[in-house]
N, C-alpha and C positions, 0 to 999 in steps of 0.2 A: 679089727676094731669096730665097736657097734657102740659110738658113744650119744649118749643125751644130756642135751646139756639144761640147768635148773638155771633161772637167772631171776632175782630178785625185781621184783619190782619198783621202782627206785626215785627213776628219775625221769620218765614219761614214756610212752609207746614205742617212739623210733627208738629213742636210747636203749633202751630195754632191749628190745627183737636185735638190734642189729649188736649187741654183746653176745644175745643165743646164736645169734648165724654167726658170727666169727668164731663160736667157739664151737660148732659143728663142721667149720670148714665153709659156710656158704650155700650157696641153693645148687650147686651140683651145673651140670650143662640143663640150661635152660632151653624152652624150643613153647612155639604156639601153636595152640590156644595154651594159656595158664589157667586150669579148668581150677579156680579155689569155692570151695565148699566149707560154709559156715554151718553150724545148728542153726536153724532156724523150725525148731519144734513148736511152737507154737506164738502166737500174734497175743497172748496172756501169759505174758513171764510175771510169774507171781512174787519172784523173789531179786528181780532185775538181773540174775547174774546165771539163768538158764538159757539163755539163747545169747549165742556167739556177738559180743562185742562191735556193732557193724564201723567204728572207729578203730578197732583193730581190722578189721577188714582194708579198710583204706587206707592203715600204715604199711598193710604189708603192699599195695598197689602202688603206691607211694617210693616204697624201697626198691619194686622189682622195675618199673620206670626210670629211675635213678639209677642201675646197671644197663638197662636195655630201653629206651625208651619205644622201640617201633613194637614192642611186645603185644600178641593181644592176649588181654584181660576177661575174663567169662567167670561171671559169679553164678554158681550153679545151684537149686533147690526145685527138688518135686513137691507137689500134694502131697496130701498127709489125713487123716482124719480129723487135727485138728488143725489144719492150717490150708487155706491157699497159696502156692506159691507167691503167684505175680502180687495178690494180696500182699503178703508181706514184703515180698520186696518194695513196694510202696512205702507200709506202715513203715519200717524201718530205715527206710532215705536213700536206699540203694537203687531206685529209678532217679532220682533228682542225682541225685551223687554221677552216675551212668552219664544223664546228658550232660551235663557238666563240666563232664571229662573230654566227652566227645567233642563238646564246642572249641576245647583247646585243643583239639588232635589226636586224642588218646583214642586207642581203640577198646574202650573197656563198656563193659555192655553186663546185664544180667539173661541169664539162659530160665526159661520155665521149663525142666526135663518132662513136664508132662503135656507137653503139647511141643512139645517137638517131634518127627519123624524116628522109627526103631529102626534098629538092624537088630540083623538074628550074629550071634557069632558062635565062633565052631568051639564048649567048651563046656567039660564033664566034670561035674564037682560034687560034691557030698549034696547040694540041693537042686542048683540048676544043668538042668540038660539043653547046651545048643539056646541059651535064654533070646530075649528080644531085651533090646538096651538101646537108649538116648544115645543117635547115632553120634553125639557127640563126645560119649563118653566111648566108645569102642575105636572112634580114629586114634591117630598118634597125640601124643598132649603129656602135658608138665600139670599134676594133680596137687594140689595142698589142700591137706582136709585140717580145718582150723574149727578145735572144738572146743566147750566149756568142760570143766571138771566136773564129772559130775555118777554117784551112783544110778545103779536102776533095776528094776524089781525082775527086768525079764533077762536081762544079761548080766546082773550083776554090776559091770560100771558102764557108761557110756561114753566113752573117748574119742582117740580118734578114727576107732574102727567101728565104731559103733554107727558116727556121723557117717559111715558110707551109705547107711540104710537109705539117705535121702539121695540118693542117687536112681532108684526103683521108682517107675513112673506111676505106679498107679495107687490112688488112693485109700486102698480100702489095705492098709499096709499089715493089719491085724492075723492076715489068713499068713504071716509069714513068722507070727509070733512061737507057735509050736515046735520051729526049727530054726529059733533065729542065731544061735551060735553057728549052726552049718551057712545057712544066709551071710551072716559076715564074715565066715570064713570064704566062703567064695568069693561074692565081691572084693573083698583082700589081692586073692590074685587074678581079678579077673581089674580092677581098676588098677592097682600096684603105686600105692600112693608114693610120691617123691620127697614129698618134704612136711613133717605133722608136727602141729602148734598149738599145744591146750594152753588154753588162758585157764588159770588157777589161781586168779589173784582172790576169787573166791569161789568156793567149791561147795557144791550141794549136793544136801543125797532126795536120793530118787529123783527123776526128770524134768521135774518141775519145783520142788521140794515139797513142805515151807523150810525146811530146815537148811541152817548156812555155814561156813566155816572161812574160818578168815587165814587163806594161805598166804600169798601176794608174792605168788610166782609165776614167772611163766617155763613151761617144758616144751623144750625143744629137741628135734632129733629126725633123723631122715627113715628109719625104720619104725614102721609104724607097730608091730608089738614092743619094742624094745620102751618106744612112748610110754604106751598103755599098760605096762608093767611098771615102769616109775611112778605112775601116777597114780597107782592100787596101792604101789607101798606108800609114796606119801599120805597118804589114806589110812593109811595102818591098816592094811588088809591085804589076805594071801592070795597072790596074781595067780597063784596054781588053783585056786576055786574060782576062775574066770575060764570057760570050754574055749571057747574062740583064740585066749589067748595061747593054750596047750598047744590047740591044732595046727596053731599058723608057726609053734616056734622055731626057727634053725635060720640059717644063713641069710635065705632072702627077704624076710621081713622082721628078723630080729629074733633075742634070745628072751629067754627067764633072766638072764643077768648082765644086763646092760653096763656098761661102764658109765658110772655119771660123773659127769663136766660140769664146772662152776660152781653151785650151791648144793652141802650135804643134803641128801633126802632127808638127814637127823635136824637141819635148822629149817626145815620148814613141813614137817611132818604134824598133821594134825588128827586123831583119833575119829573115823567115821562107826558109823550103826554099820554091822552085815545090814545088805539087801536082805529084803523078805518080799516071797510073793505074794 
């Protein structure tokens, strides 16, 4: 069984997320840190609905507290070419949100992976050899990459494997463009995300757009190709012209044919542009 589940959007944030988690079975065995990773591509979303929802962010902090409350919480985002970390997490209220939390007892905090300390770890893949990685991301941890819908010129879509790129500390992220389907395929199994959540209540193509489409779903599901192949078809576009998506498919992170839960891909399928580079 490798299901994901489509859940309308309906009747607000928690309502919503917590009909996708019932109907995936739940967040699996939970354990800390809960390293969640939003988009946060740029501090100039031109279309409002390219960088991750930081109100979804705090529902899902919201629901995993409300199971676990002694949880900790680490909102995670490197540099970028166009963005500063710690900058946006500012811009975006995820520092105020942080203390916030803290003044009530929560241990939730944002992590800036490019200026935190590396570890090297022992691991041979189609790009990196033995990489150096945000020691935070190589210990043990509970990962949710929580991404927008969205196409994109160098991979094709940008989901929720796409959103691992922001896990890579260093700025100048461009020199990894020429092999970026091997790059997300390894972070793939080298992060092994646990539980992925594209907000698609509206969907845009290429990373930034202008252009927008009005789905008003969200896609839920614990395997992260199994996601990002829903989310190509809801697209109306063939997940087998996605490299990343080929490379990573079989048993541990999902198939080409997902079994979908709750809402047909057919009542919320909206027709996107192919990418072009």
């Amino acid at each position: 069984m490798d299901p994901v589940a489509i859940v309308k959007y309906e009747e607000g944030l928690y309502s919503t997320l917590s009909r996708g988690f019932n109907l995936i079975g739940g967040f699996g065995e939970l354990k800390s840190p809960v390293l969640i990773k939003p988009n946060i591509c740029t501090n100039k979303d031109g279309t409002g609905h390219s960088v991750t929802d930081p109100e979804l962010v705090k529902t899902i902090i919201s629901t995993l507290l409300k199971i676990d409350s002694g949880l900790s919480v680490r909102i995670i985002e490197s540099n970028s070419q166009s963005k500063n970390a710690q900058e946006s997490f500012d811009f975006f209220g995820y520092t105020k949100y942080c203390e916030e939390q803290q003044e009530t007892g929560n241990d939730v905090a944002t992590v800036d992976l490019s200026n935190i300390p590396l570890a090297k770890i022992q691991f041979e893949g189609e790009y990196f050899s033995n990489p150096e990685l945000p020691v935070i991301i190589t210990e043990p941890h509970y990962f949710i990459s929580v991404a927008t819908a969205k196409t994109h010129y160098l991979s094709y879509i940008t989901g929720v494997l796409k959103n691992l790129f922001g896990v890579l500390p260093r700025k100048d992220m461009a020199v990894y463009h020429s092999k970026i389907h091997e790059v997300i395929a390894d972070l793939t199994r080298i992060v092994k995300p646990d539980l992925n959540i594209v907000d698609a209540r509206v969907g845009v193509e290429d990373w930034n757009g202008p252009k927008t489409h009005r789905i008003g779903a969200f896609i839920i599901g614990e395997k992260p190709v199994s996601v990002d192949v829903v989310m190509t078809k809801v697209f109306q576009l063939d997940p087998n012209h996605v490299s990343h998506l080929v490379k990573l498919s079989g048993k541990e992170f999902g198939t080409m044919f997902p079994e979908v839960i709750g809402t047909p891909i057919k009542d919320v399928s909206v027709q996107f542009s192919i990418p072009k580079v």
